[in-house]
N, C-alpha and C positions, 0 to 999 in steps of 0.2 A: 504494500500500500504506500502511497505517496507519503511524504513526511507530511505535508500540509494541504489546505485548498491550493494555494497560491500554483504548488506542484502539478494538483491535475490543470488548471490553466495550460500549465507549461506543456505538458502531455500532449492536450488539445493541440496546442498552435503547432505545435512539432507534427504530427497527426498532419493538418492542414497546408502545413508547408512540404510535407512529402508528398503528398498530391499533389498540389498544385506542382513542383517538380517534374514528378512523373508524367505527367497528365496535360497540364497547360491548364490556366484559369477556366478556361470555357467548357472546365466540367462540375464549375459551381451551379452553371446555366441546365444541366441536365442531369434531373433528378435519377431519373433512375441510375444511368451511370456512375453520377457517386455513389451511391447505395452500394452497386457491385464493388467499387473500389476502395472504400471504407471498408469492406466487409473481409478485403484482402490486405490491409493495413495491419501490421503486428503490433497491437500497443501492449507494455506489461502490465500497466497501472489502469486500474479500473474500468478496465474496456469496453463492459457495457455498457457503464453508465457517461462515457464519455463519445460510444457510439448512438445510444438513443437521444443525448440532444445535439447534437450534430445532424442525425437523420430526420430530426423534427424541426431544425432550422432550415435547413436546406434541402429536404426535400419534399416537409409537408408547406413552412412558410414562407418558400422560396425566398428566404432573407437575401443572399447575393444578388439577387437581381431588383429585388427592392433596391438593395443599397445601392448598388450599380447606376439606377434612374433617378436618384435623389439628389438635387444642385448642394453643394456643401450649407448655403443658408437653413435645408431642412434636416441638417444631416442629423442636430438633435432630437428632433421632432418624431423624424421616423424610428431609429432606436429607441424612444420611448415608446411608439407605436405599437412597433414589435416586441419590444417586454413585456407591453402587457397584456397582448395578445398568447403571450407563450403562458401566461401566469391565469388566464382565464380559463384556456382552453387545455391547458398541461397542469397547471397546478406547479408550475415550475417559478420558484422564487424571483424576484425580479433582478435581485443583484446576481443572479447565477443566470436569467437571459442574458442582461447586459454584459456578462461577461465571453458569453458564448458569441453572440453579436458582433465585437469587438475584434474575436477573433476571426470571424468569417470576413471581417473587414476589411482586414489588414494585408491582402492579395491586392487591395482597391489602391492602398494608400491613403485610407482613411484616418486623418488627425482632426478632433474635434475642433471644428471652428473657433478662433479665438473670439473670445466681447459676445458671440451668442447666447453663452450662459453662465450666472453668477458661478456655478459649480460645473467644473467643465469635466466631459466624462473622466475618468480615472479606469485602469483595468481591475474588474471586482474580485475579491477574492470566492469563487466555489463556496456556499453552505457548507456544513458538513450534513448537515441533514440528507439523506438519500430520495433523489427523484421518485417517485409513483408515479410512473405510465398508465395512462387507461388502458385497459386490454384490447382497445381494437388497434392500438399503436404497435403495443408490446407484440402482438401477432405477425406485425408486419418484417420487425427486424432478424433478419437471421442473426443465432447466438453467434459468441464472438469465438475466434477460434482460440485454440490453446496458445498459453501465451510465454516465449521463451523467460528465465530466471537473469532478469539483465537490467540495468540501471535505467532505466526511460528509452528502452531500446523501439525503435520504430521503421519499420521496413514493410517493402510491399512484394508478396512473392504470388504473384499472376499466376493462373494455371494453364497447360496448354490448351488451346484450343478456345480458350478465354477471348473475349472481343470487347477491345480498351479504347479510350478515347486517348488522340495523341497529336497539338500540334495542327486541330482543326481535323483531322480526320479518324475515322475509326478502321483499328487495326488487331489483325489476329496474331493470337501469340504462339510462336512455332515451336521454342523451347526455351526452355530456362537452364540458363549454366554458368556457373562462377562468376554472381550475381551478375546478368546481365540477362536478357531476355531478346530472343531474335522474332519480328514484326515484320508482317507483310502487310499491305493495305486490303480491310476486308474488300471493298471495290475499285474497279478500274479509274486511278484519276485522273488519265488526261489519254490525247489521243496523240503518238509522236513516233515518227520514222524511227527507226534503228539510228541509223545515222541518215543524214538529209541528201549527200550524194550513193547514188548508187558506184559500190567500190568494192574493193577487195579491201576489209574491215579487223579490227580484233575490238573488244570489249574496252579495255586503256586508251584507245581513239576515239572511239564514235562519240557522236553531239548527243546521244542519249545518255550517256554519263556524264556528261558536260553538264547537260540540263541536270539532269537527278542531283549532283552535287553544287550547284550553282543556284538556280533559278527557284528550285523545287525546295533544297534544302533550308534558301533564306525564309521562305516564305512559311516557314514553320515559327516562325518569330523565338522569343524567349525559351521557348519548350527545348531549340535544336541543342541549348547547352548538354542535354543529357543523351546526346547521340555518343555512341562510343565510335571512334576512329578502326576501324577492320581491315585484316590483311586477308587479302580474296585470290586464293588460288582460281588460276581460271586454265581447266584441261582440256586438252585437246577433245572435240566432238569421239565418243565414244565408239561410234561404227566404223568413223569413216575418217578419221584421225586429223581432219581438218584442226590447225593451231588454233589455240582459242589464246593465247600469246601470255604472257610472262603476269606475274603479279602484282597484283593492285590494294593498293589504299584510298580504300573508299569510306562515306561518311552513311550515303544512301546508296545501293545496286540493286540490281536483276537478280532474280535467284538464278542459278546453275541450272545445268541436266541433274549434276550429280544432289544437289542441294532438294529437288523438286522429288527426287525419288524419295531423298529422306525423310522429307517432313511430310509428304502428302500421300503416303497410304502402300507404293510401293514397299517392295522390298528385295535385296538378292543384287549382284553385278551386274551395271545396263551392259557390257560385253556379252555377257552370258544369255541375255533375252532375244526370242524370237519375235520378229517382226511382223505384224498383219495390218489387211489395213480394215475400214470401217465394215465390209461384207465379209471379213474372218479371214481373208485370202492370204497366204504368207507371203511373207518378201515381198514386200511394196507399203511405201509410202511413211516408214519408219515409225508407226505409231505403237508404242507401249501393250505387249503380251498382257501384262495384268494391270485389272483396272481400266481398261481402254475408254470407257466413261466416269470418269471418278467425278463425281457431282462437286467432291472439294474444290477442285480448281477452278470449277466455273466462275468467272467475276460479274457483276453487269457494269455498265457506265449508263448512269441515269436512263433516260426515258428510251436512249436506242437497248437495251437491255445485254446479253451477254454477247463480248466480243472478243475474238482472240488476242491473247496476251503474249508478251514479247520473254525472252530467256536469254539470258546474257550470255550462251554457248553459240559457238559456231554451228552451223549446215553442214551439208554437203560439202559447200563452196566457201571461201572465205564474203564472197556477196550474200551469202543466205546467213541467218542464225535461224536458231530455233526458236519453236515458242509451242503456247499453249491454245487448242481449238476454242469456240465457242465452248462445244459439247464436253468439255473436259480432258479429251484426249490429248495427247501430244505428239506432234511431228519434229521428230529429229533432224528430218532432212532441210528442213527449215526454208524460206520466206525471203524475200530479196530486200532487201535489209534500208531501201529508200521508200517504203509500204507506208504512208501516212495514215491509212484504218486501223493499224494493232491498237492496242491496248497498253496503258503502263501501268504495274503494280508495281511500286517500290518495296522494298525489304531495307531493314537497318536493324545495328543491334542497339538496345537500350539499357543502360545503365541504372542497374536498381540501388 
C-alpha cells in the first residue's frame, strides 16, 4: 500500500503519463480504448481503486475532452462542474475528483488561471476513505491484473493480437519481446508505388521507405518519441533468390516474406513450400501452400475496402516485390514495383 494519499496521486499520474507515452493523447478522446489500455497498465498500488476513477472520469464523464473544449477563463468553473458531478453520481469525495481531474489535465497543460480564483486549485490529497462504486459501474471494469512486488512500478504489457491506438492510428500487436512490442497498422493507410520509377529496386532505395521514414513517421507527432530505431535484415526472395540487398535501419518498414510467415498464421521454411495458385494448381503464381486465404492479412483502406498490400521483399525480378492479395493470399513472384493501387501497412517496433 502507498505510504500516503499524496502517493496514490502519484501512482495515478504515472499510470497516465504511461499512456499517454504509449498511446498518444488522443486516447483520452476514446473511451473504450483507454478502458482496454488501462486495463493493461501494471500498477502495484491500489489498482482498483485507482482504475475505477480513472475509468469513471474518462470514460463515463468524458473529463478530457470537457477539459480539452474549455477556454482557460472556465477552466475553474468546469472542474468544479465535474467534481460535482463525480460526487453526485459516484458518491466520490470532491477533493478526490478534483484530484483525479487534475491529473487527466495535465496531458493539456493545464495550470489554473491566475486572478480567476481567490483559492487557486492546488493538487488534493486522495481520502483515505475507500471509493463505493455502484454496481452497474463496478460490473463494467474488468479486475485488475496481478500486480508485480515493486516500488510504484508501472508498465504496459499488450497482448498479441491486441488492437492499440498509436500516433492517430490503430495498430495490431504482433509480438512482445524485450520490452518492446512489434505493430503493424490494423488498416491500409495510404495508397503508394513501391518506388515511383519503375526500376530494378532493393528495399534501402525505394521512395517507399523514404516516405514511411520521413513523411509518415513525422506525422505521428509526439507519440514517434517511443518508436525504437530497428536493424532489418532484408533476404534474398526465397524461390527465386532475387537480392532483396544489405541491411537497414529503419524507424517504420514493410514486413518481410520471412516476417509475414511468422506473425500471420504460417509456419515451416518458405524454401520448403509448394507453390499453387488460387484453383489449387501447382507451380504457378507463387502463392503460399498453407493458409492460401488467411483472412489475417486482409487490410481494407476506407470506403474502396480490401486492397493488396505491398512487402518489402523482392519478386521474381529486382522490378517486382512482393506483396499481399486482397483475399489474403500472397504472391511471391511479386508486382512491378511503380503500381500506385497497393496498399501500405507500416510495421515498427515500440518501446514499452
Amino acid at each position: 500500500m502507498p505510504d500516503n494519499d499524496n502517493d496514490m496521486y502519484t501512482v495515478m499520474q504515472r499510470a497516465l503519463e504511461t499512456i499517454e507515452k504509449a498511446f498518444g493523447k488522443d486516447i483520452f478522446e476514446q473511451p473504450d480504448k483507454f478502458r482496454s489500455a488501462l486495463c493493461d497498465v501494471k500498477i502495484d498500488n491500489n489498482a482498483k481503486r485507482i482504475r475505477n476513477l480513472l475509468l469513471i472520469a474518462v470514460c463515463d464523464l468524458k473529463v478530457y475532452s470537457r477539459l480539452k473544449n474549455a477556454v482557460a477563463s472556465d477552466y475553474i468553473f468546469v472542474v468544479d462542474n465535474i467534481a460535482g458531478e463525480m460526487f453526485s453520481d459516484y458518491m466520490i469525495d470532491r477533493d478526490v475528483s478534483r484530484s483525479v481531474i487534475e491529473c487527466i489535465a495535465a496531458p493539456l497543460g493545464y495550470k489554473p488561471p491566475v486572478g480567476l480564483s481567490p483559492e487557486p486549485l492546488k493538487h488534493s490529497p486522495l481520502q483515505p476513505t475507500p471509493v463505493t462504486l455502484p454496481a452497474s459501474v463496478v460490473s463494467r471494469v474488468r479486475q485488475p491484473l496481478t500486480m508485480p512486488n515493486q516500488s510504484y512500478g508501472i508498465s504496459i504489457k499488450p497482448k498479441v493480437g491486441s488492437i492499440i491506438p498509436f500516433g492517430g492510428y490503430d495498430w495490431i500487436v504482433l509480438t512482445v519481446e524485450n520490452n518492446k512490442m512489434l505493430l503493424i497498422s490494423e488498416k491500409i493507410i495510404d495508397k503508394q508505388p513501391y518506388n515511383v520509377k519503375h526500376k530494378n529496386i532493393i528495399w534501402k532505395n525505394c521512395t517507399l521507405r523514404k516516405y514511411l521514414n520521413g513523411k509518415f513517421y513525422n506525422s505521428l507527432g509526439a507519440a514517434k518519441s517511443a518508436i525504437a530505431e530497428t536493424r532489418n535484415d532484408n533476404p534474398n526472395n526465397p524461390w527465386y533468390g532475387t537480392a532483396g540487398g544489405n541491411a537497414t535501419t529503419d524507424k517504420v518498414f514493410l514486413l518481410s516474406l520471412e516476417e509475414l510467415v511468422k506473425y500471420f498464421g504460417d509456419s515451416g521454411d518458405l524454401r520448403n513450400k509448394r507453390r499453387k495458385d488460387v484453383q489449387g494448381n501447382n507451380n504457378s503464381n507463387g502463392y503460399f501452400l498453407d493458409d492460401q486465404y488467411n483472412s489475417a492479412r486482409i487490410a481494407d483502406y476506407g470506403s474502396e475496402g480490401a486492397l493488396r498490400w505491398w512487402l518489402r521483399s523482392p519478386g521474381v525480378n529486382s522490378n517486382l516485390a512482393a506483396y499481399v492479395y486482397s483475399v489474403g493470399s500472397v504472391d511471391v513472384e511479386g508486382y512491378y514495383v511503380n503500381n500506385d493501387s497497393f496498399g501500405v501497412r507500416p510495421a515498427l517496433w515500440l518501446n514499452l
